[in-house]
Each structure stands twice: as C-alpha cells, then as structure tokens.
C-alpha positions in Angstrom: 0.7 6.6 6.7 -1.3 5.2 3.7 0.0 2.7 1.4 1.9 3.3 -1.5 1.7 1.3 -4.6 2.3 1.2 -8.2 2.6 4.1 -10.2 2.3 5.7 -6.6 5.3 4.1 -5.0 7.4 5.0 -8.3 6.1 8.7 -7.8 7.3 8.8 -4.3 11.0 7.0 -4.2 12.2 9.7 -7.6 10.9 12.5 -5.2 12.6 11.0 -2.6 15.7 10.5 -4.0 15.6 13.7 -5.5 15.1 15.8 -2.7 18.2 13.9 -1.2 20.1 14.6 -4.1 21.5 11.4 -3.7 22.6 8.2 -5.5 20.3 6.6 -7.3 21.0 3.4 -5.8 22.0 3.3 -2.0 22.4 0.6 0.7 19.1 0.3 2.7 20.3 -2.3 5.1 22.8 -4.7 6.2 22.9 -7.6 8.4 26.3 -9.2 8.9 26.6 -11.2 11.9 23.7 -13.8 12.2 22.8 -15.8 15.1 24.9 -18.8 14.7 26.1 -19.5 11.6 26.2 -16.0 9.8 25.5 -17.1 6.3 21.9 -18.5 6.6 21.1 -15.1 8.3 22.8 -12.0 6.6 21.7 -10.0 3.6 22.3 -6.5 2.6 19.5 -4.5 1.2 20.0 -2.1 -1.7 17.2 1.1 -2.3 17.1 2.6 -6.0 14.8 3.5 -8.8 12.3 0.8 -9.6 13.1 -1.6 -12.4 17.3 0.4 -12.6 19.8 -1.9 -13.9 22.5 -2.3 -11.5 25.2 -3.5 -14.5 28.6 -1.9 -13.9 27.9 -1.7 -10.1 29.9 -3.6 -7.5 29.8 -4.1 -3.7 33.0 -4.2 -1.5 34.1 -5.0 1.7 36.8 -3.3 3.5 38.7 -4.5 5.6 39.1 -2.0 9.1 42.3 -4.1 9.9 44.1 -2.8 6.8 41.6 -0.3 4.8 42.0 -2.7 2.1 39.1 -4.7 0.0 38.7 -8.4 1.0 35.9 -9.0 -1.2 34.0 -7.4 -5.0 30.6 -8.4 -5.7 29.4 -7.7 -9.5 25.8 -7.0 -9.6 26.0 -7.0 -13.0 21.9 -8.9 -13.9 20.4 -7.7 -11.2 17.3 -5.0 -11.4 15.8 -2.6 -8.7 12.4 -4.8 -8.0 8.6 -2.6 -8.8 9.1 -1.9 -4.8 12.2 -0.4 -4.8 13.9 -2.8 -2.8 16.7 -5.2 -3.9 17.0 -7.9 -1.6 20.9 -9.9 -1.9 21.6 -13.1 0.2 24.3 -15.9 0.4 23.2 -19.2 -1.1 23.1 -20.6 2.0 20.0 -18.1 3.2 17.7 -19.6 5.4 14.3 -20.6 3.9 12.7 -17.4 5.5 15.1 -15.3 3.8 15.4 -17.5 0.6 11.8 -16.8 0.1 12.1 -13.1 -0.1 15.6 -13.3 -2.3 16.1 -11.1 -5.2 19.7 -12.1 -5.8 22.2 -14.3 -4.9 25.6 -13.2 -3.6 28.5 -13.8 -0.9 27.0 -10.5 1.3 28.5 -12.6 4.5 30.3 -9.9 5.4 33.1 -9.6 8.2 31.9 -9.3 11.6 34.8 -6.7 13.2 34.9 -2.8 12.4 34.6 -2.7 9.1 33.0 -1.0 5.8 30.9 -2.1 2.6 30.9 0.2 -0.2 28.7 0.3 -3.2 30.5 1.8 -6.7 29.2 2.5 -9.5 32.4 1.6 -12.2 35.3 3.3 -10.4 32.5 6.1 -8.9 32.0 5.0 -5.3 28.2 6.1 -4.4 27.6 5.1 -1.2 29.7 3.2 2.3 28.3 1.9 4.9 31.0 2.1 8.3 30.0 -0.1 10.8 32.3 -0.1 14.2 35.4 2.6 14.7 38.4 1.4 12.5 40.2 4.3 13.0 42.3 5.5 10.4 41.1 2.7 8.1 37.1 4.1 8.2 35.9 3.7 5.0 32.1 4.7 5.8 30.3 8.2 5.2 31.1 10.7 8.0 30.9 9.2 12.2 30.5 5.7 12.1 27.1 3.2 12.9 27.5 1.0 15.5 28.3 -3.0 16.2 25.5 -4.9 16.4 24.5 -7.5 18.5 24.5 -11.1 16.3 20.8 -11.0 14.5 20.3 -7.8 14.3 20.5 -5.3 11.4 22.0 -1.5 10.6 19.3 0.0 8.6 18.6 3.4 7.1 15.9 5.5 9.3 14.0 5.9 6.2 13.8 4.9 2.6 17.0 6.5 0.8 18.0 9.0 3.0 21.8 9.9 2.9 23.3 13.0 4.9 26.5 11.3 4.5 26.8 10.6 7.7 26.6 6.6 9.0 26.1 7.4 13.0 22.8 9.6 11.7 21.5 7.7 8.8 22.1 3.8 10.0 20.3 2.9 13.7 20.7 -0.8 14.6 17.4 -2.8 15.0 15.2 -5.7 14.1 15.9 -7.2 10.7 13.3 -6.2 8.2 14.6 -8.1 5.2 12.2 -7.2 1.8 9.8 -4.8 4.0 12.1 -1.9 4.8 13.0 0.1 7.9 10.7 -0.2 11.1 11.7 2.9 12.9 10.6 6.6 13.1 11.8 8.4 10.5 14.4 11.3 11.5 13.5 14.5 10.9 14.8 15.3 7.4 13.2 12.1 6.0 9.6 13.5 7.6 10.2 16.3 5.9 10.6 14.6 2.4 8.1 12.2 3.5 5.6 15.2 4.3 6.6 16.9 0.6 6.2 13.4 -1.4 2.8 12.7 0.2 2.0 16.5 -1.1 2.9 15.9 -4.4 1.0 12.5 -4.4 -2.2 14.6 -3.4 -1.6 17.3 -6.4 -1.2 14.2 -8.7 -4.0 12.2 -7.9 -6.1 15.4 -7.8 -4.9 16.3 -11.5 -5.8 12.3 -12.3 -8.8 12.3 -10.8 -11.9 12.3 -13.5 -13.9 15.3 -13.4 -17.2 14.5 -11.4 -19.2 17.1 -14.0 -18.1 15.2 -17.1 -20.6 14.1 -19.5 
C-alpha cells in the first residue's frame, strides 16, 4: 500500500469515515491491562478528522459489575493530530509511550468485563465492550475479547464501525501512535480499494498538464 500523507491522508480518512457513515471521532484502540503495573503501559487511541476539536466530548468507563460509570474523562483541549490519530496516556506512561503522547489522561481502565464509551455532550458515539458482562454490556453489538496483560483491542482498520465489537476489535500487538497491524476485513478493503480510487482521480486532476507552455 503506498504512503499516505498530507493533503493525501486528509483526502483518505473524510472518505473513509464517510463511506462508514460513522462518527466523526471513534476509538481506534485500547490497551487496559499492562504488563505489570498497568498505568505505565495502557493508552486508548482515538481516530477522527485531522486537526477536530474534541471540546464537549468525554470518555467513560463502565463498570460490567453494575452497568454503571466509574470514571468521565473531559477531552475538552485536545485536537485530532495532522495523522488522524489521538494518542491519550496516564501520567505515569512509560518513556516509550510518553514519547508518542498526544494527551494526558487517567485511560487506566479496569481490567474485568467491562466497557468504555466515547460521548459527544449527552450523544454517545461510540463503546468499546471488552469481555461478556451480561446484562450490564455496554459495547456495540457481540462483544471483543479479554486480553492477555500487554496486549491491545484494536480496530481492523482505520475508522471502521459496523457496530459490532466481536467484528470490528481483534486483540493484538500494541501499536500505540502507528495504527492497526492487521489485515483489514473485508468491508475496510473495500473502502480502502474506493479511497485509493478517488486519490488516483485527484492526483490526476492535480497533476500539471505535460503540454503546457
């Protein structure tokens, strides 16, 4: 796949996101339980719009015991980096990880089946189910599974969201800042395949005319 920059990059994620139809801002990944002590290892990845303010959204943590909140993070101040990737890690982050920090934030989620949400004011635009709680799910359709301490849930590709955690989230390797590492499933090939397509028709209407004076 060739790289993606700039103007380029931009191009691609609003095609993306539009063919999803989905929020502008989603989680990408989430790493709860580090090796060790968790909070010099966890982070949770959020995927938007380039340069989107994120005032008036909020993270939360549910708690699968109870299916009640245990924790609100405003992240009022914080912008969608030019790479469309908003890295968010506790101030304890390792120097790895601190390195690579876009914002600073108590993302050391709880370790047993539970749920993060993302809102939007009191619009809630995307959840994250890791684990079966039951009656007390708060995810997006089946649930994603445990994983192992070190080891993240991440999106099969950039932004995708059929609503459904089990399909959308595969556990894996951490790839804080750089995005998922896996195959993309079908339905983010396709909009992979149509974004590249677009790209080709806009560099071709960019391109200078070799016949011009």
């Amino acid at each position: 796949m060739p790289s993606l920059v700039g103007s380029e990059m931009c191009i691609r994620d609003s095609l993306i996101m539009a063919s999803a139809g989905a929020s502008p801002v989603v989680i990408q990944e989430v790493l709860y339980d580090g090796l060790g002590s968790d909070a010099d290892d966890v982070f949770t990845e959020l995927f938007g719009t380039p340069g989107a303010s994120l005032n008036g959204w909020t993270l939360v943590g549910v708690n699968g015991r109870n299916g009640e909140s245990y924790r609100t993070i405003d992240l009022s101040g914080a912008l969608i980096p030019d790479d469309g990737l908003l890295l968010i890690t506790t101030s304890s982050a390792n120097a790895g990880l601190a390195a690579l920090t876009d914002f600073v934030a108590n993302v050391d989620w709880q370790n047993e089946p539970d749920a993060v949400q993302l809102w939007f004011n009191d619009v809630l635009q995307d959840a994250l189910q890791y684990g079966d709680a039951g009656v007390n799910n708060a995810g997006e359709g089946a649930h994603a599974e445990i994983t192992p301490a070190g080891m993240s849930l991440s999106r099969s590709f950039f932004g995708t969201d059929t609503d459904d955690n089990a399909v959308d989230f595969l556990v894996g390797e951490a790839t804080p800042g750089v995005g998922p590492a896996v195959v993309p499933v079908p339905a983010a090939a396709w909009l992979l395949a149509s974004a590249l397509v677009m790209l080709g028709v806009w560099r071709k209407r960019s391109a200078p005319s070799l016949g011009a004076a």
